[in-house]
PyMOL CGO cylinders between C-alpha atoms (Angstrom):
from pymol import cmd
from pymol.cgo import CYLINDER

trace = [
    CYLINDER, 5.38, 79.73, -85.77, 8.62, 81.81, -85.31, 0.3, 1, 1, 1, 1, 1, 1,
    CYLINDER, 8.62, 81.81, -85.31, 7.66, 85.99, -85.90, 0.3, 1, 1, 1, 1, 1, 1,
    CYLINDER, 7.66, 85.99, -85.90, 10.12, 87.77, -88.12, 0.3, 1, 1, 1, 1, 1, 1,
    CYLINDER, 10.12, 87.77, -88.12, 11.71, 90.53, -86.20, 0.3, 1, 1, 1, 1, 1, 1,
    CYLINDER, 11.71, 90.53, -86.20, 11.99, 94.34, -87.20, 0.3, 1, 1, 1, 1, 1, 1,
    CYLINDER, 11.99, 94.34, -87.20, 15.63, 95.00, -88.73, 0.3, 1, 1, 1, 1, 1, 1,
    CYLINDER, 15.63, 95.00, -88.73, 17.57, 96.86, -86.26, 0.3, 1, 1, 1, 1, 1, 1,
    CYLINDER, 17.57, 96.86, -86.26, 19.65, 98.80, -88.30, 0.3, 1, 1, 1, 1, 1, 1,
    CYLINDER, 19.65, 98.80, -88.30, 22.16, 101.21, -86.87, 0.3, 1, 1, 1, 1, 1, 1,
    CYLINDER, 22.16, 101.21, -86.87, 23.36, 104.17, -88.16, 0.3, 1, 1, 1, 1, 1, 1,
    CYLINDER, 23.36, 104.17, -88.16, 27.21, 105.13, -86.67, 0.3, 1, 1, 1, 1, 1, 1,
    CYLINDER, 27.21, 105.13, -86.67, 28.34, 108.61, -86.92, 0.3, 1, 1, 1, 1, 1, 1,
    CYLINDER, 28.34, 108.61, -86.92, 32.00, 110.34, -86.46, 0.3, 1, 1, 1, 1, 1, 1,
    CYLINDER, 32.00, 110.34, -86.46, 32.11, 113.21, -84.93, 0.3, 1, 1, 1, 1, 1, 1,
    CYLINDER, 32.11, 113.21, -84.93, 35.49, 115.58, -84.97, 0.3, 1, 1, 1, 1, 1, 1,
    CYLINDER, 35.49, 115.58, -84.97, 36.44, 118.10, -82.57, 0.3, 1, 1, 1, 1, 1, 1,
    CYLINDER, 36.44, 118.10, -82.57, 38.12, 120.96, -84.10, 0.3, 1, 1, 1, 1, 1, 1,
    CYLINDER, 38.12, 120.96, -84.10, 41.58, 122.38, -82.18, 0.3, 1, 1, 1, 1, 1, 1,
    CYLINDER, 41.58, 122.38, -82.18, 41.65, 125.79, -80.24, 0.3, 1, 1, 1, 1, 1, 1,
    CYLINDER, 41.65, 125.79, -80.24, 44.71, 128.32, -81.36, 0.3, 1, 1, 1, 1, 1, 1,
    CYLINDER, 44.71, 128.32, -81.36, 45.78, 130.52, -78.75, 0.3, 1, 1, 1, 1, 1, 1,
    CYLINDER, 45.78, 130.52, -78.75, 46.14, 134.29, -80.67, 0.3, 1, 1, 1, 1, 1, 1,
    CYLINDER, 46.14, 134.29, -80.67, 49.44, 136.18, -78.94, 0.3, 1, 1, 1, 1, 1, 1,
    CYLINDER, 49.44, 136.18, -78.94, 49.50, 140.09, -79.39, 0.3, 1, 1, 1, 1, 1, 1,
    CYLINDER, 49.50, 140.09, -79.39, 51.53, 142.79, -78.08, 0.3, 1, 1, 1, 1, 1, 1,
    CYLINDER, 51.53, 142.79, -78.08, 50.70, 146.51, -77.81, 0.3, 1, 1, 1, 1, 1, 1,
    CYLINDER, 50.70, 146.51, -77.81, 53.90, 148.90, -78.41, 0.3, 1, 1, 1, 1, 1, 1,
    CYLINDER, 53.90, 148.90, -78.41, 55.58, 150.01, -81.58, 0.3, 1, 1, 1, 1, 1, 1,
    CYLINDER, 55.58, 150.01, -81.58, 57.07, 147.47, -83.73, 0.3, 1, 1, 1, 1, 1, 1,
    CYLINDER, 57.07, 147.47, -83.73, 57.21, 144.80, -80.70, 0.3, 1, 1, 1, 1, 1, 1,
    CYLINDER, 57.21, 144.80, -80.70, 57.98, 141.54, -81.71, 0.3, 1, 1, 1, 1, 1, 1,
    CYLINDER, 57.98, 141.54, -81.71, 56.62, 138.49, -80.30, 0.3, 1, 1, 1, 1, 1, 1,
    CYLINDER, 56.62, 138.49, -80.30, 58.71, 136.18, -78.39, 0.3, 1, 1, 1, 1, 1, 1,
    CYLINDER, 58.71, 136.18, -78.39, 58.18, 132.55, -78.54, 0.3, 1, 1, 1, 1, 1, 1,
    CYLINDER, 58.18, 132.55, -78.54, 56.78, 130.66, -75.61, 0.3, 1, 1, 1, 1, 1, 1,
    CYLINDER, 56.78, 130.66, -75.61, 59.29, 128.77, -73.74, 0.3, 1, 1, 1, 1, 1, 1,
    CYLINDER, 59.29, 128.77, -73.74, 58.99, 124.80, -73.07, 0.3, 1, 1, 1, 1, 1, 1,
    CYLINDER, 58.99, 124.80, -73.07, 55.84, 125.31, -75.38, 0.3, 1, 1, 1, 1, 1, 1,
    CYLINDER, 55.84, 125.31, -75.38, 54.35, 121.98, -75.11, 0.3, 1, 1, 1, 1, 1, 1,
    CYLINDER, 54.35, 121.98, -75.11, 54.57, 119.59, -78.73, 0.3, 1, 1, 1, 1, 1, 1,
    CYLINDER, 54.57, 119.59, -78.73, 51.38, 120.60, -80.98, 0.3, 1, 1, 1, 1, 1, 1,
    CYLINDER, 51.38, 120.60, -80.98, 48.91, 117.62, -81.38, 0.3, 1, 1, 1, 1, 1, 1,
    CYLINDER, 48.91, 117.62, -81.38, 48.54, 115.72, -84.27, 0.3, 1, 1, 1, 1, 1, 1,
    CYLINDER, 48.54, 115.72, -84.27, 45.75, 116.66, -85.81, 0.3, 1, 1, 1, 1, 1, 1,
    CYLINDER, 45.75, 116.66, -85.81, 42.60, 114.25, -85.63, 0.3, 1, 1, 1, 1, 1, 1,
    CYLINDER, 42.60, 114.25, -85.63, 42.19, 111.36, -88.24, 0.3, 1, 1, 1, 1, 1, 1,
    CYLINDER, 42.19, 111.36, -88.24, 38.79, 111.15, -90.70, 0.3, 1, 1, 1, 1, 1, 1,
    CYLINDER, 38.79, 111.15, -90.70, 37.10, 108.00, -90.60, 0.3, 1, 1, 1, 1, 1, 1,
    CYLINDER, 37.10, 108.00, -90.60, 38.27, 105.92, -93.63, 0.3, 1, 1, 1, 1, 1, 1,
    CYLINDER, 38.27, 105.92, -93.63, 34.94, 107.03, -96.68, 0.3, 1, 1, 1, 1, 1, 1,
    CYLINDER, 34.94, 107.03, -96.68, 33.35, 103.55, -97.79, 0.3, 1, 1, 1, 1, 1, 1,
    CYLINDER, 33.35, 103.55, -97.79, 33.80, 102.14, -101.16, 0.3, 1, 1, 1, 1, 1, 1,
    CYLINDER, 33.80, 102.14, -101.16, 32.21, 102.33, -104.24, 0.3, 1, 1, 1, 1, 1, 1,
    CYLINDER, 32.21, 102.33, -104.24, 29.97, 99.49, -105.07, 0.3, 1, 1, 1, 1, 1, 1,
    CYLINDER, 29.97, 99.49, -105.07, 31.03, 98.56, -109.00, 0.3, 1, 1, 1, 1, 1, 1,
    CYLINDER, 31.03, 98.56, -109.00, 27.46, 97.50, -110.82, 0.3, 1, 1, 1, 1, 1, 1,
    CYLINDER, 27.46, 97.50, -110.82, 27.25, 94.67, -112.89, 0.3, 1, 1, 1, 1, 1, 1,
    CYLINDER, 27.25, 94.67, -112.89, 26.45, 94.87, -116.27, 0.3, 1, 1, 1, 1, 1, 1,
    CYLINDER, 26.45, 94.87, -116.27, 22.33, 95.76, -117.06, 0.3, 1, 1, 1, 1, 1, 1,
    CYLINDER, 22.33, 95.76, -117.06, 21.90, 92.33, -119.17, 0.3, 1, 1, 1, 1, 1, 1,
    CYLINDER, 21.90, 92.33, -119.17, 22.70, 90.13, -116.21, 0.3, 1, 1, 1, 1, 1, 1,
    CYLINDER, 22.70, 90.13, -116.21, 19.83, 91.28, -113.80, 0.3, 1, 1, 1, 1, 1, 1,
    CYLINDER, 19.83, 91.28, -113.80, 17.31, 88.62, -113.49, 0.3, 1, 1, 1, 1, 1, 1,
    CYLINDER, 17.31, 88.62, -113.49, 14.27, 89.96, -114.51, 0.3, 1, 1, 1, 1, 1, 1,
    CYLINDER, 14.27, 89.96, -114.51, 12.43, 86.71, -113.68, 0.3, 1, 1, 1, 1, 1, 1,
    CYLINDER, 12.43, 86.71, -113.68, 13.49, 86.63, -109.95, 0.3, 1, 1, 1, 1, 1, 1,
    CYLINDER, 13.49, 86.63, -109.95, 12.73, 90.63, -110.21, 0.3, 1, 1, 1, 1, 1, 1,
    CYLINDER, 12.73, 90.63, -110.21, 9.01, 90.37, -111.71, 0.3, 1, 1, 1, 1, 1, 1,
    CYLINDER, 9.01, 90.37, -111.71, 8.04, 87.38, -108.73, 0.3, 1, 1, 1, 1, 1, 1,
    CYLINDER, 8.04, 87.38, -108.73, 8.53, 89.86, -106.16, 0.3, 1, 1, 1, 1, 1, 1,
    CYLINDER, 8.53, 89.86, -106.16, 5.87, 91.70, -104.54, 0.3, 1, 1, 1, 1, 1, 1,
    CYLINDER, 5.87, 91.70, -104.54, 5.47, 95.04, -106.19, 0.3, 1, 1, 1, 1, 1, 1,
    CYLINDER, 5.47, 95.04, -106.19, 6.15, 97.31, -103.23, 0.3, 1, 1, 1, 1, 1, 1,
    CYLINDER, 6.15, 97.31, -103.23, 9.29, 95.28, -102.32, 0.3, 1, 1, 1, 1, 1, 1,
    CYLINDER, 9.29, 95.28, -102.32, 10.52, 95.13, -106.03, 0.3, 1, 1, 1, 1, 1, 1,
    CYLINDER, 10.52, 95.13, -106.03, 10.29, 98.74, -106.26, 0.3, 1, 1, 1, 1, 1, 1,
    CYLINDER, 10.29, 98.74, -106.26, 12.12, 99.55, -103.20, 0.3, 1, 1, 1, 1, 1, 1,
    CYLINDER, 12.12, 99.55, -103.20, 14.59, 97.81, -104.12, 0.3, 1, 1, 1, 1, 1, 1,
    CYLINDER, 14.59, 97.81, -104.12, 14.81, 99.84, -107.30, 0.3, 1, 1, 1, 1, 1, 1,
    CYLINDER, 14.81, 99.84, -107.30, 15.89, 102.64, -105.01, 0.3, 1, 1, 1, 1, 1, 1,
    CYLINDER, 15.89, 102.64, -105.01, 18.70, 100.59, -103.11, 0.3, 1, 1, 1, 1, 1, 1,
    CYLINDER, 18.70, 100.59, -103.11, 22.48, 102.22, -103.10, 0.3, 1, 1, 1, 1, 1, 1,
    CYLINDER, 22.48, 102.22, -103.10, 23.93, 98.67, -104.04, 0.3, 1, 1, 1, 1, 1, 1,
    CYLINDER, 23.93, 98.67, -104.04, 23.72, 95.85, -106.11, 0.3, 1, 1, 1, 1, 1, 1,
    CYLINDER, 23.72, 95.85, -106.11, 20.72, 93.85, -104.88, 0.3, 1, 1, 1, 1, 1, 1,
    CYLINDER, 20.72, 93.85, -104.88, 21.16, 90.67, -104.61, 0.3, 1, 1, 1, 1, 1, 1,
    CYLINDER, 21.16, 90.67, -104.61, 18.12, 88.16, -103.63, 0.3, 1, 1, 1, 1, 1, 1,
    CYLINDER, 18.12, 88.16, -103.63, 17.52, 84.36, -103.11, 0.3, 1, 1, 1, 1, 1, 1,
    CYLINDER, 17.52, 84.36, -103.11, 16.34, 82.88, -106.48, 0.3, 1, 1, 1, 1, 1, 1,
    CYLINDER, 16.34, 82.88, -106.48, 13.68, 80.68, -104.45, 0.3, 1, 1, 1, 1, 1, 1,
    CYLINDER, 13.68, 80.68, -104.45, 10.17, 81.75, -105.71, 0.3, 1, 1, 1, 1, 1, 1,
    CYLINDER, 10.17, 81.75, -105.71, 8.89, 80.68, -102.41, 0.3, 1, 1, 1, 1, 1, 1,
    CYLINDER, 8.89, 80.68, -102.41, 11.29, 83.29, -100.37, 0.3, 1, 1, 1, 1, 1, 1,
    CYLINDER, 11.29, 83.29, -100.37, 10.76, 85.89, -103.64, 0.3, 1, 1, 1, 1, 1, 1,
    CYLINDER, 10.76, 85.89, -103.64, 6.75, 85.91, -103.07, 0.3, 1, 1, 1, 1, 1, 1,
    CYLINDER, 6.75, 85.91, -103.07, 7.20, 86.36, -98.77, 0.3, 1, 1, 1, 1, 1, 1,
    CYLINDER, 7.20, 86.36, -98.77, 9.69, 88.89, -99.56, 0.3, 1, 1, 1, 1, 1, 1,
    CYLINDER, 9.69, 88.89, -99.56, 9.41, 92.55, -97.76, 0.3, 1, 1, 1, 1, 1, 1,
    CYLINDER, 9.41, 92.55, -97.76, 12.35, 95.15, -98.23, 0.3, 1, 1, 1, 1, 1, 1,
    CYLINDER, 12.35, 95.15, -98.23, 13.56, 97.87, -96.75, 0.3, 1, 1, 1, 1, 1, 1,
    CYLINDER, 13.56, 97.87, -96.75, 15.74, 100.81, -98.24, 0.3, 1, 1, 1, 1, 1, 1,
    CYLINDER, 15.74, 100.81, -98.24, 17.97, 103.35, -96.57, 0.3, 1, 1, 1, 1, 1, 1,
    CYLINDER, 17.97, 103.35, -96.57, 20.47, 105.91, -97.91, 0.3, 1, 1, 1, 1, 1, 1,
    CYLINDER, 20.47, 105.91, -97.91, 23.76, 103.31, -97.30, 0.3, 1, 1, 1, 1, 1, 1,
    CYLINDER, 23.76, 103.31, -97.30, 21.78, 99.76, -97.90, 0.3, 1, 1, 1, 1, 1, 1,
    CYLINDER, 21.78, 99.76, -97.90, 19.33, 97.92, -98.38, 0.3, 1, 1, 1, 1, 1, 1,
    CYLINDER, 19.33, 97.92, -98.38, 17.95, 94.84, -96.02, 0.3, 1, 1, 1, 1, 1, 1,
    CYLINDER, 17.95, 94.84, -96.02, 15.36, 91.81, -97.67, 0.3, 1, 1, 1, 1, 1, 1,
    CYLINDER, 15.36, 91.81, -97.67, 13.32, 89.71, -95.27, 0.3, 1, 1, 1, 1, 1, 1,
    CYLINDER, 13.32, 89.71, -95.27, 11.29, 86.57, -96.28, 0.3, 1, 1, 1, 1, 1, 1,
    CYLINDER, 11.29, 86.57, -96.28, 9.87, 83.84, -94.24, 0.3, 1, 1, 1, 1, 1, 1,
    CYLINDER, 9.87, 83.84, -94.24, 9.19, 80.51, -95.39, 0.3, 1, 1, 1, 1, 1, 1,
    CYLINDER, 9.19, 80.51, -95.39, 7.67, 77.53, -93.02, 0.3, 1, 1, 1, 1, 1, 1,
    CYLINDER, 7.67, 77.53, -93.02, 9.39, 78.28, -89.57, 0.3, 1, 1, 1, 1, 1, 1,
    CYLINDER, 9.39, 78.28, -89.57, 12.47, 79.82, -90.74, 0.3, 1, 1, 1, 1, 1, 1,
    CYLINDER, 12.47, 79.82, -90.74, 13.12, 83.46, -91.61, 0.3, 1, 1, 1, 1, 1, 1,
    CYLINDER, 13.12, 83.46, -91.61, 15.51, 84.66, -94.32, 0.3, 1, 1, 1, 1, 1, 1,
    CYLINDER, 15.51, 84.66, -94.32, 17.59, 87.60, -94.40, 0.3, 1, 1, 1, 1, 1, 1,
    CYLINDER, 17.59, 87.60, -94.40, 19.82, 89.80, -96.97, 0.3, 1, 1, 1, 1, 1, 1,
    CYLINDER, 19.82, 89.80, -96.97, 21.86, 93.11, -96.25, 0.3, 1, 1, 1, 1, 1, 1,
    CYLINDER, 21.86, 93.11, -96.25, 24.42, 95.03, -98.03, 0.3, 1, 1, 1, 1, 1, 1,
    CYLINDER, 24.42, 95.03, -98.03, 25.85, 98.23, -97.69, 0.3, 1, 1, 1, 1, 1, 1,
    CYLINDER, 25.85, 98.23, -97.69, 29.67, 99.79, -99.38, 0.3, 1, 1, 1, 1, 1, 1,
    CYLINDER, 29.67, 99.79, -99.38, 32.64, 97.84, -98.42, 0.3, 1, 1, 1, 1, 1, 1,
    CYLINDER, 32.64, 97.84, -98.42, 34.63, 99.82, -96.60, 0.3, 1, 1, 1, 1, 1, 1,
    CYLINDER, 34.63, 99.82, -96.60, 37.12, 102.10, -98.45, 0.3, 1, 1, 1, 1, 1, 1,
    CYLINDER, 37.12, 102.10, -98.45, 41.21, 100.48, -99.07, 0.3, 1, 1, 1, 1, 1, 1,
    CYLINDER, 41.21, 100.48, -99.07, 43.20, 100.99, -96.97, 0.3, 1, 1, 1, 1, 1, 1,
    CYLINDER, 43.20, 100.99, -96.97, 40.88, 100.48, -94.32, 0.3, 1, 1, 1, 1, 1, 1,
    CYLINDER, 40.88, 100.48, -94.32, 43.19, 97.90, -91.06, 0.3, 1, 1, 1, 1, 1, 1,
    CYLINDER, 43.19, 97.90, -91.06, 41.09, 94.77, -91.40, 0.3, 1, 1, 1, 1, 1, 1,
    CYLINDER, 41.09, 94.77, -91.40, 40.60, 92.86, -88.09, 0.3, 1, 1, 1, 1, 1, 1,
    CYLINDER, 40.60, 92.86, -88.09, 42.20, 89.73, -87.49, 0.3, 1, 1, 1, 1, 1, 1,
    CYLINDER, 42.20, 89.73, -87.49, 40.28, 86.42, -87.30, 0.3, 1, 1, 1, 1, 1, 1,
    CYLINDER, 40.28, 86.42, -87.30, 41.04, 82.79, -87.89, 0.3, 1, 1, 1, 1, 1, 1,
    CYLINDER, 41.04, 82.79, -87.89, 37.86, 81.78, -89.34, 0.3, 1, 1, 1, 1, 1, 1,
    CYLINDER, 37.86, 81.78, -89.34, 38.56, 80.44, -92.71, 0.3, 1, 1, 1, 1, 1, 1,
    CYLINDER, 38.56, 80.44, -92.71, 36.84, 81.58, -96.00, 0.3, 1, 1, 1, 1, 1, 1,
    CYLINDER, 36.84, 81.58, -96.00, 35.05, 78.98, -97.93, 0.3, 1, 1, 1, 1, 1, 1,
    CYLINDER, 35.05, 78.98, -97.93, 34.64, 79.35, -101.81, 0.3, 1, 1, 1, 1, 1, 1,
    CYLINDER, 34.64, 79.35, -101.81, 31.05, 79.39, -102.53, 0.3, 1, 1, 1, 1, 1, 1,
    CYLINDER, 31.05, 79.39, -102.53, 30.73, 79.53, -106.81, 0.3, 1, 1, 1, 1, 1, 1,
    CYLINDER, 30.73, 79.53, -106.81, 32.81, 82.92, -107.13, 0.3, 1, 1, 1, 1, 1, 1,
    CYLINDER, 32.81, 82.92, -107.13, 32.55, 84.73, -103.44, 0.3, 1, 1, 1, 1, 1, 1,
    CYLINDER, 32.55, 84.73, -103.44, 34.71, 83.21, -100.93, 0.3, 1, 1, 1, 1, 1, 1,
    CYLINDER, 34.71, 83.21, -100.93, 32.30, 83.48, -97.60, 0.3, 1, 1, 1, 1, 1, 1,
    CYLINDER, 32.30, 83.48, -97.60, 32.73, 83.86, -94.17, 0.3, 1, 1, 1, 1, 1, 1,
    CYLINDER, 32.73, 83.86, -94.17, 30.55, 81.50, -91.92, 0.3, 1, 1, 1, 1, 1, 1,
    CYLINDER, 30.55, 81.50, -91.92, 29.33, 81.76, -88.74, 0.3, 1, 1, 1, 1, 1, 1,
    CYLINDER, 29.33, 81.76, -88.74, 26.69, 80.88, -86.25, 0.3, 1, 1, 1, 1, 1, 1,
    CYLINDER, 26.69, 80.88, -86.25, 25.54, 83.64, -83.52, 0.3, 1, 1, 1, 1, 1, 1,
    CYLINDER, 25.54, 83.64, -83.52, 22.59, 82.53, -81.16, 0.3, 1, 1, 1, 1, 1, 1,
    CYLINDER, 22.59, 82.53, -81.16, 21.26, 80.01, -83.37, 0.3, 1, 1, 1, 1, 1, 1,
    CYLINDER, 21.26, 80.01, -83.37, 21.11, 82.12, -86.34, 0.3, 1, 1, 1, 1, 1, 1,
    CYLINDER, 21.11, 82.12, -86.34, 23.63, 81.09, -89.10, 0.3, 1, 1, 1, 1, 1, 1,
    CYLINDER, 23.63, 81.09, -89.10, 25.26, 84.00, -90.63, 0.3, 1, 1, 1, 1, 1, 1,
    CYLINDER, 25.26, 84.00, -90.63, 27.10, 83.78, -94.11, 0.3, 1, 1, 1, 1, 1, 1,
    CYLINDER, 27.10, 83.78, -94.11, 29.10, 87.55, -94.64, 0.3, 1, 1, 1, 1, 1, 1,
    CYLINDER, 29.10, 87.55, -94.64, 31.44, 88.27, -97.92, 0.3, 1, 1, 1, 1, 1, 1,
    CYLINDER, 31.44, 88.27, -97.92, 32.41, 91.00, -100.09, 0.3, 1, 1, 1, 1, 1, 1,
    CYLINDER, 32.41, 91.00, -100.09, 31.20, 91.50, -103.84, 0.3, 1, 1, 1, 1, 1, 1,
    CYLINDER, 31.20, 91.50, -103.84, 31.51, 94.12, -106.44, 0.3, 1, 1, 1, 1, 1, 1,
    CYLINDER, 31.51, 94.12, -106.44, 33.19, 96.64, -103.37, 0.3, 1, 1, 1, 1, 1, 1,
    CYLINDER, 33.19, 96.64, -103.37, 30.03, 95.99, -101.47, 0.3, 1, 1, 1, 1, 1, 1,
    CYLINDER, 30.03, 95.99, -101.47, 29.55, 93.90, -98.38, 0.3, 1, 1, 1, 1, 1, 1,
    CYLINDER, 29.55, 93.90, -98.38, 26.67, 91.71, -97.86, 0.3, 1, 1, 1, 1, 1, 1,
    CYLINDER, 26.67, 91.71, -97.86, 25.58, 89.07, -95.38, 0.3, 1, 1, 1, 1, 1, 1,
    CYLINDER, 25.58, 89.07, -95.38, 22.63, 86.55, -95.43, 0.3, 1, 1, 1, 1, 1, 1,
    CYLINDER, 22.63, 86.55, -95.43, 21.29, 84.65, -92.25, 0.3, 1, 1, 1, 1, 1, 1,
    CYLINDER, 21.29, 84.65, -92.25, 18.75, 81.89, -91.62, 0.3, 1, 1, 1, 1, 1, 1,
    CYLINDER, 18.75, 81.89, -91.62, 17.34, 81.91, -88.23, 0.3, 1, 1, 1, 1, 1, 1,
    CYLINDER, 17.34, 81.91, -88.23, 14.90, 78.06, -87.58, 0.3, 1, 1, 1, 1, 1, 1,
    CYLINDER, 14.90, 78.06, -87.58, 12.13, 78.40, -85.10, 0.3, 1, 1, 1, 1, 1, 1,
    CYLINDER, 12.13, 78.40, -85.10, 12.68, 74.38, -84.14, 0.3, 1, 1, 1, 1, 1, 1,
    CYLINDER, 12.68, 74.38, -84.14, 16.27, 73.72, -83.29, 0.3, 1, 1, 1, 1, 1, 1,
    CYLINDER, 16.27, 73.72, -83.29, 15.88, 70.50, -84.95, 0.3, 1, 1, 1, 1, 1, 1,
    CYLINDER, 15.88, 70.50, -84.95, 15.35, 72.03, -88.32, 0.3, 1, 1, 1, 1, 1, 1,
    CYLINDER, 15.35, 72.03, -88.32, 17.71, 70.93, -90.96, 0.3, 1, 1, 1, 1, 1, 1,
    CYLINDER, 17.71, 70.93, -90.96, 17.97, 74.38, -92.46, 0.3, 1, 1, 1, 1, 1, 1,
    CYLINDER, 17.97, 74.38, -92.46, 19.76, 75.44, -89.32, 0.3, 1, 1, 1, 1, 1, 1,
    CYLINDER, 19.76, 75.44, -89.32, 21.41, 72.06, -88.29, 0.3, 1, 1, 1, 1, 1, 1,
    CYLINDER, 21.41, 72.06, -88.29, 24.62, 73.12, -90.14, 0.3, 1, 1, 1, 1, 1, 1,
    CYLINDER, 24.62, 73.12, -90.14, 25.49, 75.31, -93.10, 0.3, 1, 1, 1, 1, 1, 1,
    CYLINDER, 25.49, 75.31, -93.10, 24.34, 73.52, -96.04, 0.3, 1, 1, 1, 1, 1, 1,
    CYLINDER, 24.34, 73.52, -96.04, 21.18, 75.31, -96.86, 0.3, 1, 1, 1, 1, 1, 1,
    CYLINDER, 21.18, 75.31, -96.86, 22.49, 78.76, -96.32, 0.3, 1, 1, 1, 1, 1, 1,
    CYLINDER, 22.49, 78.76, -96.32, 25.97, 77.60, -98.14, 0.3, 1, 1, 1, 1, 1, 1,
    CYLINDER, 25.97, 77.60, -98.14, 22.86, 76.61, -101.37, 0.3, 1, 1, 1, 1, 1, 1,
    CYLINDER, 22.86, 76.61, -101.37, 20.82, 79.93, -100.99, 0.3, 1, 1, 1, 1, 1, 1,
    CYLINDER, 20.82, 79.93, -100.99, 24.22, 81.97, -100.77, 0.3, 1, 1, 1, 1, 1, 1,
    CYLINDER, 24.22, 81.97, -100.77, 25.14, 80.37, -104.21, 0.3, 1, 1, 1, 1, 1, 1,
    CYLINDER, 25.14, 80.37, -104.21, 22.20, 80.89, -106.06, 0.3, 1, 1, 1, 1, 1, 1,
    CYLINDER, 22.20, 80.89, -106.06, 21.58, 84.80, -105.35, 0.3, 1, 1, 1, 1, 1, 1,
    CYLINDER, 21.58, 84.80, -105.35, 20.93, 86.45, -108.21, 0.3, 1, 1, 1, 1, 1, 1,
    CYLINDER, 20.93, 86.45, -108.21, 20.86, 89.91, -109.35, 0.3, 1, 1, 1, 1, 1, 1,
    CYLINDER, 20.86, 89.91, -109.35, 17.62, 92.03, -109.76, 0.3, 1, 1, 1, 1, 1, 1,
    CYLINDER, 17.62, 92.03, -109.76, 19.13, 95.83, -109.94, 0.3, 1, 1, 1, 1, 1, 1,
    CYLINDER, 19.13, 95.83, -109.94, 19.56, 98.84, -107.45, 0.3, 1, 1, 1, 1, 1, 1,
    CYLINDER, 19.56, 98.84, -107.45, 19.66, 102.62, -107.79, 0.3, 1, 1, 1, 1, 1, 1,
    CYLINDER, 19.66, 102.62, -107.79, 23.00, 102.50, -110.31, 0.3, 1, 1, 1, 1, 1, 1,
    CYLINDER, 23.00, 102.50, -110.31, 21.61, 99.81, -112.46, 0.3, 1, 1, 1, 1, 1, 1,
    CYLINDER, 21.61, 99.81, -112.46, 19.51, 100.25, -115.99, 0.3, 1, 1, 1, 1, 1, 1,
    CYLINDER, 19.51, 100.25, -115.99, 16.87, 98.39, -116.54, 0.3, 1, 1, 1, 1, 1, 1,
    CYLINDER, 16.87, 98.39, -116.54, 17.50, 95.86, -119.56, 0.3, 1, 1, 1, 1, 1, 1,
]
cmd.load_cgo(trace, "trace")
């Protein structure tokens, strides 16, 4: 049986370094500073770290309060607390394994069902504006989210961007010869049926 591993989640911080001004005085009467010669140019000042988005929350009536109630209490009300729209497989099996875990910028869902484990995180997109990185892998329309793909260590990795929040889901097979694993087609199912259950920003209906 595979073991479901702790989320490593990793917090990145930006630090900015503030410039030193060199103060010129002059003792005398009514002496007048003279500027410095071949004074070198004056550095651009430092950049701030692009702010993330803000996630947009559907509307109250659409959170499935069936997929929300088959939870396990103590994940379901994390949850509750999460800074984005959660979003959560709508297999009872994975619902009733499921364990959660809620920090100030997302939220990350865990369930494990026969020898695969399951996986959910989201956090803000980041802010516009923001120089996207170039890659060639193509996006594949999955109902309405048009998803990334990808496979990393034997772990199959499906990332996209939804109401100005990003979220990625991964299946990771204990057997290698496990069909969930053996190409995209069960994560391309699970990523399609996701369903809403609420967050911090959304009212109960």
């Amino acid at each position: 049986m595979a073991s479901v591993f702790p989320v490593d989640i990793r917090v990145k911080c930006a630090v900015s370094c503030a410039a030193l001004a060199l103060m010129l005085s002059s003792c005398g009467r009514e002496a007048v500073p003279q500027p410095p010669q071949n004074a070198p140019a004056q550095a651009e000042p430092a950049r701030t770290a692009p702010q993330a988005g803000t996630p947009q929350w559907p509307r109250a009536e659409t959170i499935d309060t069936a997929a929300r109630s088959t939870l396990p209490p103590a994940a379901a009300g994390r949850l509750q607390e999460s800074p984005v729209p959660v979003l959560v497989p709508s297999d009872s099996r994975l619902l009733q394994r499921a364990e959660a875990v809620v920090m100030p910028n997302q939220y990350t869902l865990t369930a494990k069902m026969d020898d695969a484990t399951v996986s959910i995180q989201a956090s803000p997109a980041p802010a516009a504006g923001r120089a996207e990185r170039t890659t060639t892998i193509p996006r594949t329309q999955v109902g309405s989210r048009a998803v990334f793909f990808t496979e990393n260590e034997a772990i199959r990795v499906a990332t996209w961007i939804e109401n100005g929040v990003a979220y990625s889901a991964e299946i990771e097979c204990a057997k290698a010869d496990d069909p969930k694993c053996r190409d995209d087609t069960y994560l391309r199912s699970m990523v399609e049926k996701l369903v809403f259950v609420g967050g911090k920003g959304a009212r109960t209906p």
